[in-house]
C-alpha positions as CSV (number, residue, x, y, z in Angstrom):
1,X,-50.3,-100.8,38.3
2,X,-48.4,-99.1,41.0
3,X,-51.3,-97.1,42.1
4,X,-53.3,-100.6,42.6
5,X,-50.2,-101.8,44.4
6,X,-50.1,-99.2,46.4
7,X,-54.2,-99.5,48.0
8,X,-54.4,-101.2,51.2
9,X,-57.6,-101.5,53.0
10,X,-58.9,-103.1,56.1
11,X,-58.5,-103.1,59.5
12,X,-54.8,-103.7,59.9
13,X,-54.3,-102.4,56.2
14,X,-53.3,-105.9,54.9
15,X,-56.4,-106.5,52.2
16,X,-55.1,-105.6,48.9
17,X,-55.8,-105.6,45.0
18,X,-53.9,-108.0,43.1
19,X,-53.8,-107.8,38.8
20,X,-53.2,-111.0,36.6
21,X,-54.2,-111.7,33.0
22,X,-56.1,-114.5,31.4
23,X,-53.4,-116.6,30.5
24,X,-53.5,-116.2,33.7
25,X,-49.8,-114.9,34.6
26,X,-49.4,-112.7,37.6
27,X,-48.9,-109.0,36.7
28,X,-48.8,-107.6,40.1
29,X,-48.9,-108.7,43.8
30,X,-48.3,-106.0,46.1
31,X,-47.2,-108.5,48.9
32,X,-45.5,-111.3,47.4
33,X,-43.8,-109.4,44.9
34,X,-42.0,-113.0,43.3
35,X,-45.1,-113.8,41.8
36,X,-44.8,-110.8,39.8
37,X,-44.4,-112.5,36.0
38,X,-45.2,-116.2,37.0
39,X,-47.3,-118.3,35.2
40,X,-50.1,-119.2,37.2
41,X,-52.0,-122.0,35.6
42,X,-51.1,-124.5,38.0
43,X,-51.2,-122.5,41.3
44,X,-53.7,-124.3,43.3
45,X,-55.2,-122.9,46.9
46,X,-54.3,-125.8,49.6
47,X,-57.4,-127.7,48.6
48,X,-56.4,-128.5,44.8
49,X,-58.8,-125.5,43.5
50,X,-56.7,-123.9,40.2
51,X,-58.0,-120.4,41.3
52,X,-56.3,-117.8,38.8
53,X,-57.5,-120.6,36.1
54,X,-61.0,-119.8,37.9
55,X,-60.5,-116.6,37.9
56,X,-59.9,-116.1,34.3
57,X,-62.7,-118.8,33.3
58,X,-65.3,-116.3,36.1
59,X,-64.0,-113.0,34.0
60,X,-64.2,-114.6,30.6
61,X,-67.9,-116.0,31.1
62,X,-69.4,-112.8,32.8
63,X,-66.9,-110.0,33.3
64,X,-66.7,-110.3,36.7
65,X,-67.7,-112.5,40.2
66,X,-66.9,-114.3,43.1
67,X,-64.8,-117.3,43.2
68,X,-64.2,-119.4,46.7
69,X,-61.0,-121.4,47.6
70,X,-58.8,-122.3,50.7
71,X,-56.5,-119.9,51.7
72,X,-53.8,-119.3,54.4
73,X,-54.8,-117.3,57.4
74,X,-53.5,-114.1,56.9
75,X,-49.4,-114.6,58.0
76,X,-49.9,-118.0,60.0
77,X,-48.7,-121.0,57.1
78,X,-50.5,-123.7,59.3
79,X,-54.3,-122.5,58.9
80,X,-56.0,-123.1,56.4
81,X,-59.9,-121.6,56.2
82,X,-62.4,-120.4,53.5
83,X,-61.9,-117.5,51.3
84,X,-63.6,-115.5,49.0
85,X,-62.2,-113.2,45.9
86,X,-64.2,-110.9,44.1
87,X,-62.3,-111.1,40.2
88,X,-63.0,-108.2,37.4
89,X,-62.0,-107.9,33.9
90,X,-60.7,-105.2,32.5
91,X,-60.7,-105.9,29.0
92,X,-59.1,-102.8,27.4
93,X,-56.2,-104.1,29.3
94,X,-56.3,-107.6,29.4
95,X,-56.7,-107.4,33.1
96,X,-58.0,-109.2,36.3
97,X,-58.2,-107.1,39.2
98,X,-59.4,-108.8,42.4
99,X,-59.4,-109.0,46.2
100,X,-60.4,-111.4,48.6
101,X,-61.6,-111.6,52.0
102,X,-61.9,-114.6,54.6
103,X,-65.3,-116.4,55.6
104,X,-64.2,-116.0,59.1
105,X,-64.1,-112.1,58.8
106,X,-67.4,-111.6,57.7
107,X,-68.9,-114.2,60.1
108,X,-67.1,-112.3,63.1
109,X,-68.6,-109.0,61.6
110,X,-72.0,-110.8,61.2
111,X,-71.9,-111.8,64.9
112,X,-70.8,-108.2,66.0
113,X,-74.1,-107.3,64.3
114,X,-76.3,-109.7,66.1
115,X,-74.8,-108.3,68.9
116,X,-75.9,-104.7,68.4
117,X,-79.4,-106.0,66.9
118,X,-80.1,-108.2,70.5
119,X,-78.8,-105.0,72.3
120,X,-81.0,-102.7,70.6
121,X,-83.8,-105.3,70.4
122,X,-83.3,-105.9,74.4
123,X,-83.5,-101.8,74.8
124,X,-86.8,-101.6,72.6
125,X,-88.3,-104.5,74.4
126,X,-87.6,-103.1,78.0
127,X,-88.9,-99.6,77.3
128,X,-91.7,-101.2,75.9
129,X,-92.6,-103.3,78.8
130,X,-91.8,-100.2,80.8
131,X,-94.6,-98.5,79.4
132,X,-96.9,-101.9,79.5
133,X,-96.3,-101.7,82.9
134,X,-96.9,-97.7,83.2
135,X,-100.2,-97.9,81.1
136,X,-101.8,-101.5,83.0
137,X,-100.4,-98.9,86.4
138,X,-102.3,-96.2,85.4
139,X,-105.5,-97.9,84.3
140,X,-105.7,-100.6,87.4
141,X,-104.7,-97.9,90.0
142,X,-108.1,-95.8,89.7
143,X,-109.8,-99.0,88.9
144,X,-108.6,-100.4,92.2
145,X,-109.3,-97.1,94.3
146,X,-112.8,-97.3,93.2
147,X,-113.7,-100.3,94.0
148,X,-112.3,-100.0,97.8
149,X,-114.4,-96.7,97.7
150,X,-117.5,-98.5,96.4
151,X,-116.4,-101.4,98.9
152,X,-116.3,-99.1,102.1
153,X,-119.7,-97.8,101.3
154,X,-121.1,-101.0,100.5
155,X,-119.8,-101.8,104.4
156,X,-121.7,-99.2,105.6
157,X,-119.1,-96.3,105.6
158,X,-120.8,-93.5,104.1
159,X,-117.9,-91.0,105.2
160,X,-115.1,-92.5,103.3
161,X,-114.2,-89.8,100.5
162,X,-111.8,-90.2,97.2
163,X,-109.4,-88.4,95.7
164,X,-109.9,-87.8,92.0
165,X,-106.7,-87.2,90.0
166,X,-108.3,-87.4,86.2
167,X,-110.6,-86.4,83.7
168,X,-110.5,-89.1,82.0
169,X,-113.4,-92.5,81.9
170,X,-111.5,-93.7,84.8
171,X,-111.6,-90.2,86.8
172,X,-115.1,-89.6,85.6
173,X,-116.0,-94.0,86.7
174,X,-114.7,-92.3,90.6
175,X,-116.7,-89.2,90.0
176,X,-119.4,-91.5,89.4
């Protein structure tokens, strides 16, 4: 118990584990410690849910799973958003062990994603229209001095020379 007290995670070290039983009574709560002993069947989120009751009922039915309510943002009273617990039996022990985490967390860490995604997406798409650009260059700019060559002879310059860079169809098309 005071080992699973004792694990903070997170960010700002806040997100915790928290142990009740079926009945459900609270066994531990490493923040608010006056739960510690309480009977919990008629604790109800700030929407009317009877989460440890759904708790329990999630942990008897499968052994474990996720079970949504309203919540208090973190230390602010006032806000109320979505939440999320994870809730696991532990049977030899008669125990739920669970942890929760707010909607709004994961959809700011969803939207950080997106963020790197469009940045590596904008990256990939640039270099790639880079080299577009380098290939179409490579290609047309041969293409192009050939025709003026063919173009200066077909005006009657017969002393106009070219320059031939490649060996490739479009050095051998100025060879030509």
């Amino acid at each position: 118990k005071n080992t699973i007290k004792d694990m903070k995670y997170g960010p700002e070290g806040k997100d915790y584990l928290w142990i009740n039983d079926f009945h459900p009574t609270m066994i531990m709560h490493p923040w608010v410690s006056k739960l510690d002993g309480k009977d919990l069947t008629n604790y109800k989120d700030k929407k009317g849910k009877f989460l440890f009751v759904e708790f329990a009922k999630v942990c008897k039915a499968k052994g474990e799973g996720y079970v949504d309510y309203f919540w208090q943002w973190k230390d602010d009273k006032n806000k109320i958003v979505p939440k999320i617990s994870f809730v696991k039996s532990f049977p030899q022990w008669k125990w739920i062990v669970g942890t929760g985490m707010y909607i709004e967390d994961v959809e700011t860490q969803i939207g950080v994603l997106y963020k790197k995604i469009g940045v590596i997406l904008f990256v990939v798409i640039l270099a790639f229209i880079i080299l577009i650009f380098l290939i179409v260059k490579s290609i047309i700019g041969p293409l192009k001095a050939s025709f003026e060559f063919a173009k200066s002879i077909t005006d009657g310059d017969l002393n106009t020379d070219i320059t031939i860079h490649r060996d490739d169809e479009a050095g051998r098309l100025q060879q030509a």
